[in-house]
C-alpha positions in Angstrom: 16.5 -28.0 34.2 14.1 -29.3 31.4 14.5 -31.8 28.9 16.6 -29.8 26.1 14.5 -30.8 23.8 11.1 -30.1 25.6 12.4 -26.4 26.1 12.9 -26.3 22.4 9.4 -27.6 21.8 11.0 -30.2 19.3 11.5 -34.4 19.3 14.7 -35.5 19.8 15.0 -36.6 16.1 14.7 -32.9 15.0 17.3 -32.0 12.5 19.4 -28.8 12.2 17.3 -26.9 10.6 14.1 -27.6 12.7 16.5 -27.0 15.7 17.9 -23.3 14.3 13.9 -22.5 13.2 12.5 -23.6 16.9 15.4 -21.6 18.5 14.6 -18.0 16.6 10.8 -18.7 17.5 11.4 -19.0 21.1 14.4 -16.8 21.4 11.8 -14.0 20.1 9.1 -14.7 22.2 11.5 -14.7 25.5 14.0 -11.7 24.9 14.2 -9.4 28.0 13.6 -6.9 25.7 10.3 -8.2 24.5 9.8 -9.0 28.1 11.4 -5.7 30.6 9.2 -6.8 33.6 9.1 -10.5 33.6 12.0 -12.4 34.9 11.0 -15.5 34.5 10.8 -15.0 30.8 14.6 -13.5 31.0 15.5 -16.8 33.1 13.6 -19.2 30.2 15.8 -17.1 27.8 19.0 -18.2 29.1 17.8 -22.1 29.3 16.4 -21.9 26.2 19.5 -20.7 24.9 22.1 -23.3 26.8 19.1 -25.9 25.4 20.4 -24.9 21.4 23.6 -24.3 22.2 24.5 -28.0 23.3 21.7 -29.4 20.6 23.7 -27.5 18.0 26.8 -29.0 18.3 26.6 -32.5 17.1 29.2 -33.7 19.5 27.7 -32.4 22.6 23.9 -33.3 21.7 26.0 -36.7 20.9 26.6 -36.7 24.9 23.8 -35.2 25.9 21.3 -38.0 23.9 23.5 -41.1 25.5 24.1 -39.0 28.8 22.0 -36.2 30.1 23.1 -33.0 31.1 25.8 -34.6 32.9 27.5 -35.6 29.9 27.6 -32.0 28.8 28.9 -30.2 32.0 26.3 -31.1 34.5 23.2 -29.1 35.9 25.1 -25.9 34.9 25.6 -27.1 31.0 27.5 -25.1 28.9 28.4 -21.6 29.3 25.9 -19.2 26.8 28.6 -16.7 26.7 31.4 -18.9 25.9 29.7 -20.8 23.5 29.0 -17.1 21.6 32.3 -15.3 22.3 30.6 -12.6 24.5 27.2 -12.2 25.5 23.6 -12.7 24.0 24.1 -10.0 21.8 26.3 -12.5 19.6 23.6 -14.7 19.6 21.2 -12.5 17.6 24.3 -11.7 15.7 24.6 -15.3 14.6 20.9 -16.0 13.9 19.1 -12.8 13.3 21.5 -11.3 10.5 23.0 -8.9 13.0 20.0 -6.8 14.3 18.4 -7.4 17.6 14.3 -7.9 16.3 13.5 -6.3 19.7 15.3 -3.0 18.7 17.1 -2.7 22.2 19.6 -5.9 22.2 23.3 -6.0 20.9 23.5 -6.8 16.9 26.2 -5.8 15.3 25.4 -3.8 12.2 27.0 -2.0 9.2 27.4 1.2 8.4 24.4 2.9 8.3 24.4 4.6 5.1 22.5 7.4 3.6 18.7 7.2 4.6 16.1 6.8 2.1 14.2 9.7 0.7 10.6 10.3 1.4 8.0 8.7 -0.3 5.6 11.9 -1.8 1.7 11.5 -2.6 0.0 13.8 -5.3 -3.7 13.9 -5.9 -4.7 14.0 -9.5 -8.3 15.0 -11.4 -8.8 12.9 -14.7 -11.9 12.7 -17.1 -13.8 10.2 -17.1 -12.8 8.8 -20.6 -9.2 8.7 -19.3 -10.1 6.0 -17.1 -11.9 4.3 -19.0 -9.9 4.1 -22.3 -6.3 5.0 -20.2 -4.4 7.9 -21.4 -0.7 9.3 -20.5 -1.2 12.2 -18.0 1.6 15.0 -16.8 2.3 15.4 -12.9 3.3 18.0 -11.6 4.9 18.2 -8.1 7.4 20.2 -5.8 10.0 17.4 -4.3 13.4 16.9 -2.9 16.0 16.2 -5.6 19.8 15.3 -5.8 21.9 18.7 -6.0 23.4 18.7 -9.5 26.5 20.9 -8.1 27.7 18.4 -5.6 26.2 15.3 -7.1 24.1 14.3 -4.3 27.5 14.0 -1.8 27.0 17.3 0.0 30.2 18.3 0.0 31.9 21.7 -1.3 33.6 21.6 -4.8 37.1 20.2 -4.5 36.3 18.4 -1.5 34.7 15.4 -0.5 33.2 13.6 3.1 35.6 12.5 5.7 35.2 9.3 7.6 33.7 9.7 11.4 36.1 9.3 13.5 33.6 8.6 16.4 32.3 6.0 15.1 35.2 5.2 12.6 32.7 5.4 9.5 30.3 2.5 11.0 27.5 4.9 11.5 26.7 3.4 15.0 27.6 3.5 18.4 27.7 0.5 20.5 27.4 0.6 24.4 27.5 -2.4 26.9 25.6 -2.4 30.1 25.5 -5.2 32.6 22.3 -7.4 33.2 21.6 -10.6 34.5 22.2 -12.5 31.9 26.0 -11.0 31.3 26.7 -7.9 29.0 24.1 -6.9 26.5 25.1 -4.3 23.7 23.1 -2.1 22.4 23.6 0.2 19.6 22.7 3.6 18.0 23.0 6.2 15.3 26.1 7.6 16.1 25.6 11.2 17.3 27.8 13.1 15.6 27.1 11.8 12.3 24.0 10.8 12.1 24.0 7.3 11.4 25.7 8.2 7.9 29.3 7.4 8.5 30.8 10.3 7.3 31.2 13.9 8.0 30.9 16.6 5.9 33.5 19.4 6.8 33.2 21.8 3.7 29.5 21.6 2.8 27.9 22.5 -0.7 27.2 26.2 -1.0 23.9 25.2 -2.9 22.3 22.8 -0.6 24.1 23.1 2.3 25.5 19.9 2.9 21.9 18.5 2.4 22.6 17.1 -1.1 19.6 17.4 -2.4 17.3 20.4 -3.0 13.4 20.8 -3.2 12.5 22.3 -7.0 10.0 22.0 -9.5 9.4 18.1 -11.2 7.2 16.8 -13.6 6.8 13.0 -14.6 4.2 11.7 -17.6 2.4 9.0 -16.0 0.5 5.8 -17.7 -2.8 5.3 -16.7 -4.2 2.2 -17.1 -7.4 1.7 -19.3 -9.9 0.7 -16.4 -9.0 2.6 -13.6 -11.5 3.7 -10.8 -12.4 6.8 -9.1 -9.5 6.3 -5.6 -7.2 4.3 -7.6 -3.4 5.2 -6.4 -0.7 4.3 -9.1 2.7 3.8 -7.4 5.8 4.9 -9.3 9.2 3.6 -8.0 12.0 5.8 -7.1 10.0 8.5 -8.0 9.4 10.0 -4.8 11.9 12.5 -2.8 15.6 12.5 -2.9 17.3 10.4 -0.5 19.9 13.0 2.1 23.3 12.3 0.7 22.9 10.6 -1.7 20.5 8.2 -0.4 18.1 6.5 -3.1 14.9 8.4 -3.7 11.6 7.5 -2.1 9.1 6.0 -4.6 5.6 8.6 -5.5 1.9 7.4 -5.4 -0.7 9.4 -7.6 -3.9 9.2 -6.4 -6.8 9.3 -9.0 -9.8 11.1 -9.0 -12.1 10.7 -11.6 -14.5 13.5 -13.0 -18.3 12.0 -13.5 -19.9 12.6 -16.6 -22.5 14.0 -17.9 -24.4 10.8 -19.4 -22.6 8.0 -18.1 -22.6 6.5 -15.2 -20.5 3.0 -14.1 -21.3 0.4 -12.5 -18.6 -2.1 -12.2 -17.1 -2.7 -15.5 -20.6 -1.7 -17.2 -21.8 1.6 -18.5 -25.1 2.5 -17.6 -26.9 5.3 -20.0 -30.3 6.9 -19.9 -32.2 6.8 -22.8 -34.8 9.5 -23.3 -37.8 8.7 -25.0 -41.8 10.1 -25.2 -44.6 8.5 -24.7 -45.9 8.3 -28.1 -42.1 7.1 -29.5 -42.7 4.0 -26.3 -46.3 3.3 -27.3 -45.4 3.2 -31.0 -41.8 2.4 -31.8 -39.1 4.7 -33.1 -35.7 4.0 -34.2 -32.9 6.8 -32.4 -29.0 7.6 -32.5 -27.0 6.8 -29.1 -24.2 8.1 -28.7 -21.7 6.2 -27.0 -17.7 6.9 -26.1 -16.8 4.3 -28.9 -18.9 6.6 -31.1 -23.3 6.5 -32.6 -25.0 3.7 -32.2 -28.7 3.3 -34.2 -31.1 1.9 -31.3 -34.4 0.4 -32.6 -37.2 1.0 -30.1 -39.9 -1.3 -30.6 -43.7 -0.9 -29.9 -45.0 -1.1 -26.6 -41.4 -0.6 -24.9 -41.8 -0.2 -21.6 -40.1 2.4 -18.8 -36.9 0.9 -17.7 -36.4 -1.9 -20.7 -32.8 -2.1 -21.0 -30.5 -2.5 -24.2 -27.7 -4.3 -24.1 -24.4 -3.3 -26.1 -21.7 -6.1 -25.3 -18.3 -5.2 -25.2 -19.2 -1.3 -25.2 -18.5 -1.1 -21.4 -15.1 -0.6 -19.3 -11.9 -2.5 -20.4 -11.3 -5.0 -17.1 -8.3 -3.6 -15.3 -7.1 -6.7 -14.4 -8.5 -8.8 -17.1 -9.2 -9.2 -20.8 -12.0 -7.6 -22.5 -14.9 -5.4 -21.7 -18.0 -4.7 -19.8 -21.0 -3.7 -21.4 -23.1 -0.4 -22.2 -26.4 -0.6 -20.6 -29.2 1.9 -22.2 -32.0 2.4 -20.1 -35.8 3.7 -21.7 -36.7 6.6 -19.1 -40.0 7.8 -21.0 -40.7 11.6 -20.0 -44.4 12.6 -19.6 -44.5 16.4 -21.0 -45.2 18.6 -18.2 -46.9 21.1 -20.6 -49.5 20.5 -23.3 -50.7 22.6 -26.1 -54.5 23.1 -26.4 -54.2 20.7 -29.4 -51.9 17.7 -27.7 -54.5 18.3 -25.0 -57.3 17.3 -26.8 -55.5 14.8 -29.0 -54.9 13.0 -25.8 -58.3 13.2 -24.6 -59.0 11.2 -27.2 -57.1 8.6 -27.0 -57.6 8.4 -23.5 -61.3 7.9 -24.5 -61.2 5.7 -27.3 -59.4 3.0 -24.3 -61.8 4.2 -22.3 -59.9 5.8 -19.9 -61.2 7.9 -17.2 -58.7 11.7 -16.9 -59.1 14.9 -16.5 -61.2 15.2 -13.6 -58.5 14.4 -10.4 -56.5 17.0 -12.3 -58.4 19.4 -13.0 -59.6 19.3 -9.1 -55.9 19.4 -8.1 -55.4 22.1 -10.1 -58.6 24.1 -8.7 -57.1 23.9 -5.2 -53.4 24.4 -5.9 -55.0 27.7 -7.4 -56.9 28.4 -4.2 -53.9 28.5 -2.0 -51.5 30.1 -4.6 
């Protein structure tokens, strides 16, 4: 057999702590259970596990350091299932809190309990001001919910669970099956009670043993100022009803925001188009934005150009997860009238001649052949 301390993957100076961590690492890794098909991994198991039990007692690693296996039983070292009253099983016992990690060894366990309830999604629409500014919203949903006539127990009026006698109110069943590393235990929900311990011989008229029933349930919900369109708030405990008194799930609200009309955001910004003609571009005008904090007066200077932006600080979206505000971003879109009165027409031929521009022409010969094939 291997250095003990080689198997453990740790120096001989290793202290109890770095011993017990070392163990649980390679005590997972080499389980049969994590390992059905490989018995060499089921073999390093078992020396692994004679390697911690003689490195955990201080007297025998005491012989072992000065000694050798020899001065700890010889080649065959200590016996595993002495050392833990019974079979691995007891080992995960001791070191993994009483559950097997592998799902299929022996851990002993409580009683099982009443399972938890369901967690319960809902999907709700909100305006766009709600997210930005956060608002209280109502949910409405359809979930499990403890039976007020029995109080969540299941049981009939004047009555009340029994312990299971197959189990004897543990909740689990434990059988023992022969391997070759010894006895290995395994456990289960017991059968006739469902993992719960108990048994309910008079059930609740109402819910039928179930203690809980499914009915109508509203809840106001906070959202947060900042929020964006996917955003899933999580409410604890809200969710369904545990069975039997079990605690209740928790309930996650999805968010979906409505776009707006004007607005669009981008980040923690607001982005708004701002309308504007070409004579109010080419000669300056002074307009009334509205915003979601309320009018703003924009002053459009001279000469603005398509696509200028203006800059409102602190008009944006409050920062979910930080102080303060984005901006509002107003962008000059300058619309070109698609229709001219006979007047504006000549007005503009004009001006397009007194800058000696060259128009009419390539439109008006557009417009011929569009005609044509009309």
């Amino acid at each position: 057999m291997a250095d003990y301390y080689q198997l453990l993957g740790v120096t001989r100076t290793a202290s109890a702590d770095e011993l017990k961590k070392a163990y649980r690492k390679k005590a997972r890794e080499l389980h049969p259970d994590a390992n059905p098909d490989n018995p060499a991994a089921a073999e390093q198991f078992k020396e692994v596990s004679k390697a911690y039990a003689v490195l955990s007692d201080d007297d025998q690693r005491a012989r072992y350091d000065r000694f050798g296996e020899a001065g700890v039983g010889g080649n065959g070292g200590p016996n595993v299932d002495d050392l833990f009253g019974g079979g691995l099983g007891d080992i995960f016992d001791a070191f993994f809190g009483g559950g097997n990690p592998f799902g299929g060894g022996g851990g002993r366990r409580g009683p099982s309990g009443p399972p938890r309830g369901q967690d319960m999604e809902v999907a709700v629409t909100i305006a766009f001001e709600q997210a930005v500014f956060g608002d209280q919203i109502a949910v409405d949903l359809k979930l499990p919910q403890t039976c007020a006539d029995c109080g969540g127990a299941g049981a009939g009026e004047g009555t009340k669970p029994v312990t299971c006698s197959e189990c004897s109110g543990s909740g689990q069943v434990r059988r023992v099956r022969q391997s070759v590393l010894g006895q290995m235990v395994s456990t289960s929900p017991c059968p006739r009670c469902g993992g719960m311990g108990e048994v309910i011989t008079t059930p609740c008229t109402r819910c039928r043993g179930e203690g809980r029933i499914t009915a109508d349930k509203s809840y106001t919900v906070d959202v947060p100022a900042g929020v964006v369109d996917g955003s899933t708030l999580r409410l604890t405990r809200r969710g369904a009803a545990g069975p039997r008194g079990g605690p209740p799930g928790d309930l996650y609200v999805h968010l979906r925001v409505q776009p707006h009309d004007r607005f669009r955001r981008i980040e923690d910004d607001l982005v708004v188009e701002v309308p504007i003609s070409i004579a109010q571009a080419s000669l300056g005008t002074k307009l009334t934005l509205v915003t979601l904090d309320g009018d703003e007066e924009l002053l459009v200077a001279a000469g603005t150009q398509p696509g200028h932006q203006f800059i409102l600080r602190g008009r944006g979206v409050p920062r979910l997860h930080g102080r303060g505000r984005g901006d509002l971003r107003a962008i000059v879109k300058v619309e070109v009238p698609t229709k001219l009165s006979s007047t504006e027409t000549d007005l503009l031929r004009q001006f397009a001649e007194a800058r000696g521009e060259v128009i009419g022409e390539a439109g008006g010969l557009l417009s011929k052949i569009k005609s044509a094939f009309s």
